[in-house]
N, C-alpha and C positions, 0 to 999 in steps of 0.2 A: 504494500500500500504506500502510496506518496505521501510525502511528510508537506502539512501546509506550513508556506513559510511564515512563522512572525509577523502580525500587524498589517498583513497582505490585504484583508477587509476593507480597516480603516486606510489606510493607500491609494486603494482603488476609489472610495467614496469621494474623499480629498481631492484625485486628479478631475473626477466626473464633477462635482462641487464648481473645479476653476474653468473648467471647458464650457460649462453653462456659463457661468459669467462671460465668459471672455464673447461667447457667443452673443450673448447681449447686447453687449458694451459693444460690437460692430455693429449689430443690427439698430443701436439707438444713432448711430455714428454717421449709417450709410442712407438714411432719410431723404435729404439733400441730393443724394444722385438719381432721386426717380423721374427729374427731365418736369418736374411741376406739381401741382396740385397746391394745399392749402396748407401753411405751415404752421407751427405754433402760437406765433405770434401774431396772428387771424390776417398775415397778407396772404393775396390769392394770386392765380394767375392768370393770367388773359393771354389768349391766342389770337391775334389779331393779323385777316388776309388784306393786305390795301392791294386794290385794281391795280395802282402802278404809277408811273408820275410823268402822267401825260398831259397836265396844263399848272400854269399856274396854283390854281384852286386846290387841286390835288395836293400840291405841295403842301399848302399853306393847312390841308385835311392831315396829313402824318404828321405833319409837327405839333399841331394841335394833342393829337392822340399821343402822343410820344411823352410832350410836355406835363400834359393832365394824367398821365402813369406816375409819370416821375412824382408830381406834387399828391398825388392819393395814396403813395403808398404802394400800385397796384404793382406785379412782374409782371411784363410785355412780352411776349415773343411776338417779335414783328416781321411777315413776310410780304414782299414785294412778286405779285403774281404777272404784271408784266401784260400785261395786257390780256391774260390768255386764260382761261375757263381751267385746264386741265391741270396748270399750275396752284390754281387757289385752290381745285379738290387735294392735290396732292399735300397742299400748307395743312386742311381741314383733318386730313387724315394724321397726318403726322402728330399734328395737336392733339390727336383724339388717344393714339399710341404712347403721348407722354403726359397723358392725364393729364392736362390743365384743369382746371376747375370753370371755364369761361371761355367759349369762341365767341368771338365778331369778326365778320367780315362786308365789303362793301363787292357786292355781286357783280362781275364783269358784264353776264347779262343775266336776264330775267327766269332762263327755264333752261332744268337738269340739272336741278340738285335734292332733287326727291333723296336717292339715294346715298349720299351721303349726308344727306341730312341726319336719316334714318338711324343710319351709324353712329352718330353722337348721340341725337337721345338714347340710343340701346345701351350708351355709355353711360352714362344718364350725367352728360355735359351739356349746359343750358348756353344755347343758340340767339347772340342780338344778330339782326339785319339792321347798318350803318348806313346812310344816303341813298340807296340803291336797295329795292324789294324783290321778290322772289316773286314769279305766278305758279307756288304751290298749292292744290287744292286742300292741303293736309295744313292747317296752320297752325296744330302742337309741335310741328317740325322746329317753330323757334320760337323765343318767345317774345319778342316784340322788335318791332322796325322805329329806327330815330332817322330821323331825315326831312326833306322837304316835302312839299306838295309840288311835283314835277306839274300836272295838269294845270295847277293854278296859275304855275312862273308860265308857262304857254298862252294862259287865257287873259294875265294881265298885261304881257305882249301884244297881245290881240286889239286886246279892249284899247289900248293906248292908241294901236294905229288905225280902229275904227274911228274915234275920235281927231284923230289929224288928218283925218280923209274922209270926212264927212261932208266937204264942199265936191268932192272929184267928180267930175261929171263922165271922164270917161276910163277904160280898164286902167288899173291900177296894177304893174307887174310884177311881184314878188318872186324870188329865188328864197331856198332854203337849204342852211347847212346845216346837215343831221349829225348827232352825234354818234358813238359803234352801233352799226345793226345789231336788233335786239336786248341794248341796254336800255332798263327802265328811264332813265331822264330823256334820251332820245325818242322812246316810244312817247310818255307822256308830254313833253314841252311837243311835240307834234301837234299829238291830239287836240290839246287845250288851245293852241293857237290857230289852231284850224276850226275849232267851234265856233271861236272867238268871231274870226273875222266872217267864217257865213253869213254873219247880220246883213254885211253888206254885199253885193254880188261882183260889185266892181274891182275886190280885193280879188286877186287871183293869183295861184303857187303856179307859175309855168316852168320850176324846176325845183328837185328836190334831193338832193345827195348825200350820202356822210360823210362828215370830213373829220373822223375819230376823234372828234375833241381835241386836234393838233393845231396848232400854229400853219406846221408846215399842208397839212390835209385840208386845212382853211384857204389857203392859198392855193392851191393846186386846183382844187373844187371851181374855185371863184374865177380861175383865169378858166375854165372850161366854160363856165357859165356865160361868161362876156365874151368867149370866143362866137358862141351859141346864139346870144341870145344881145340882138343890139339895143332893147329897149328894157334894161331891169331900173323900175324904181324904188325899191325897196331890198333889202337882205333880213334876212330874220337867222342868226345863228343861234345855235343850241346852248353853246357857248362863248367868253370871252376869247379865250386864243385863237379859235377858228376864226372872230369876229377881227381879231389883230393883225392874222394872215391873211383875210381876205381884204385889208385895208391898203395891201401892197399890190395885191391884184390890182384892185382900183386906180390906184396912183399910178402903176405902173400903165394902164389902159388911156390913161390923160383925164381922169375922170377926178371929182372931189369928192372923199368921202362924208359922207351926214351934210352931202347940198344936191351933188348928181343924183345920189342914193342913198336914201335915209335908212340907216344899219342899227339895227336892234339887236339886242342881243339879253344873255341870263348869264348869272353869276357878282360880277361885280368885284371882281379883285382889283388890286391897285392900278395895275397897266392897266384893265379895260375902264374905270374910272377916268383914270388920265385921260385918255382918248375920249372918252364924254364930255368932259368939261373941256377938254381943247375944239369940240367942234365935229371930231370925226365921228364920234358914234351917237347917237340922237335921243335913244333911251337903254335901262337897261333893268332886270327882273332879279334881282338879289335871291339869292343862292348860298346862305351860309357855310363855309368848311368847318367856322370851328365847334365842333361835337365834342373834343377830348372829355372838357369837364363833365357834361350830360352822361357819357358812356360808360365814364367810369363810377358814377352812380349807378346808376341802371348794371354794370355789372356787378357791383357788389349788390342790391339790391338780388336778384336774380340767383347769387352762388347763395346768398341765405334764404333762399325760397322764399322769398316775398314776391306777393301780386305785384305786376306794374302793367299799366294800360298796353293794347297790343300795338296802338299806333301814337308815337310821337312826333311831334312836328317840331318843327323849326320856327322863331320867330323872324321874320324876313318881310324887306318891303320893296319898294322901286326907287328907281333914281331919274331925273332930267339931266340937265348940264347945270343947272344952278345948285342941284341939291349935291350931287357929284362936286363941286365948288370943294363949298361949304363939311362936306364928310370926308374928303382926299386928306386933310392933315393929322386926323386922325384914324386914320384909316390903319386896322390891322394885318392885312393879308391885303 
C-alpha cells in the first residue's frame, strides 16, 4: 500500500485556494477589454455610423457628436461609412459584436436595414435614427429618430417662391439638384417642395438630378442643366454645397447668381449664409447639424430604459439676405 505523504491534503487545498483567487483577480482585471458596454462608473457607450463628410453641414454634424460625447461623459466609437450602405451595416455589426450599450447612426438611404436592425434588438442594443429615417414597417427596430422635418424644409422652399412669383404671368422654369438617390432628405425636400409650389401652375421643374450633396456634383449637374436648358429661372438645391457649386456653373455660363436665377437652397451653414447675404443665393431653409447635445441624452435616456417620444425634431427656421446679415456673426457651423 502507498504511504500518503504528510500534509498532502492541506497542500493541495492551499494551491486550489490561490488558483481561484488568482482567477479572479484577472477576470475582475480583464472587464475593460470587452470592446464596450456599461462600466462601473455608469458611463456607457455609443456606437455611432456618420454617412460621411460630404458637405459642409456634415462636418459641422460629427463635431457636434464628437464634442457632446466628450462633455457627457459618453465613449464614442465613431465610424465614417463613406458614402456607402454596406459600410454602415458593417460599422452596425461590429458595434453589435463588441456590445456597446447604444447605436446611432444617420442612414445613407432610407431602405435595407430591416435586417440588421433585427440583429441589435436580438442583442437587445437600443437603436437612435440621427437626421436621416429609415422606411421600416417594423418600428420597434429603433427606438426613436432626432432630426428635421425634410418635407417641411421642401415646402417652406416652396411657399417662399410661390410668394415671389405670385405676379408671373408667364412659365416660370425651375431646375433641381437632388440630393443621393434614395436618401431621406433628398426624397423629402423633393416632395414638400413640389407640393408646395402646385399652388401655382406656372412654377415648373423642367429638370431634376442628384448632385450627392457635393460641391463638386453641384457643379457638374448645373453646367448640364445650362448646357440643356437656355431658359432656367430658378435653382432649388437640396442643399448648400450643391447650391455653392452650382454658383460656378453660373458665373462660369456669364450669368448672375440670385438676379439671372434666383437659387434657393436648405441647410444654412456658414458659406451658404455668406452667399445669401452677399446676393448670390436669395433664400434658404435651415437644417440644423448640431444634435450632439440632444443625442447624447436620448442615448442615455434609452440605455436606462426610459420612454422617449418616437419622433424628435429639430428646432429650425429660414433665412433672406437680411436675416443671413444679421445671424452670419454669430453663426456656429
Amino acid at each position: 500500500m502507498r504511504k500518503m505523504r504528510p500534509h498532502s491534503a492541506p497542500w493541495r487545498a492551499a494551491a486550489v485556494l490561490a488558483t481561484v483567487l488568482l482567477v479572479g483577480s484577472v477576470a475582475a482585471c480583464g472587464n475593460s477589454d470587452t470592446g464596450g458596454g456599461s462600466t462601473d462608473d455608469g458611463k456607457i457607450t455609443l456606437g455611432f455610423s456618420q454617412v460621411g463628410a460630404e458637405s459642409g453641414w456634415r462636418t459641422a454634424n460629427t463635431t457636434s457628436i464628437k464634442e457632446a460625447a466628450a462633455a457627457a461623459g459618453v465613449e464614442l466609437k465613431f465610424d465614417d461609412a463613406q458614402q456607402k450602405q454596406e459600410n454602415q451595416i458593417k460599422a452596425i455589426r461590429n458595434y453589435i459584436q463588441q456590445k456597446v450599450d447604444v447605436i446611432a447612426f444617420s442612414p445613407v438611404v432610407e431602405s435595407g436595414w430591416d435586417t440588421v436592425l433585427k440583429e441589435a434588438k436580438d442583442a437587445g442594443i437600443p437603436v437612435i435614427l440621427t437626421d436621416r429615417s429609415v422606411d421600416s414597417a417594423d418600428k420597434s427596430l429603433y427606438k426613436t429618430f432626432l432630426g428635421s422635418d425634410f418635407v417641411k424644409e421642401g415646402r417652406l422652399a416652396g411657399e417662399w417662391l410661390i410668394e415671389q412669383k405670385k405676379t408671373a404671368s408667364g412659365p416660370v422654369n425651375i431646375v433641381e439638384l437632388q440630393g443621393n438617390t434614395g436618401a431621406a432628405p433628398a426624397n423629402d425636400r423633393k416632395k414638400g417642395f413640389g407640393e408646395a409650389i402646385a399652388a401655382n401652375p406656372n412654377l415648373k421643374i423642367i429638370a431634376s438630378q442628384p448632385g450627392d450633396f457635393t460641391r463638386a456634383g453641384g457643379k457638374q449637374v448645373m453646367e448640364q442643366f445650362l448646357k440643356a436648358n437656355p431658359k432656367i429661372d430658378v435653382l432649388f438645391a437640396h442643399n448648400d454645397d450643391m447650391g455653392l457649386g452650382a454658383l460656378e456653373a453660373i458665373t462660369a455660363a456669364g450669368k448672375v447668381p440670385g438676379k439671372d436665377i434666383t437659387i434657393i437652397t436648405v441647410d444654412a451653414v456658414k458659406d451658404g449664409m455668406q452667399a445669401l447675404a452677399d446676393g448670390k443665393f436669395n433664400f434658404i431653409a435651415e437644417c440644423s447639424p448640431l444634435l450632439g447635445p440632444q443625442l447624447m441624452d436620448l442615448a442615455k435616456k434609452v440605455d436606462a430604459g426610459e420612454e422617449v417620444p418616437a419622433r424628435i425634431e429639430t428646432e429650425e427656421t429660414t433665412f433672406t439676405q437680411e436675416q443671413a446679415k444679421e445671424a452670419l456673426p454669430n453663426r456656429k457651423y
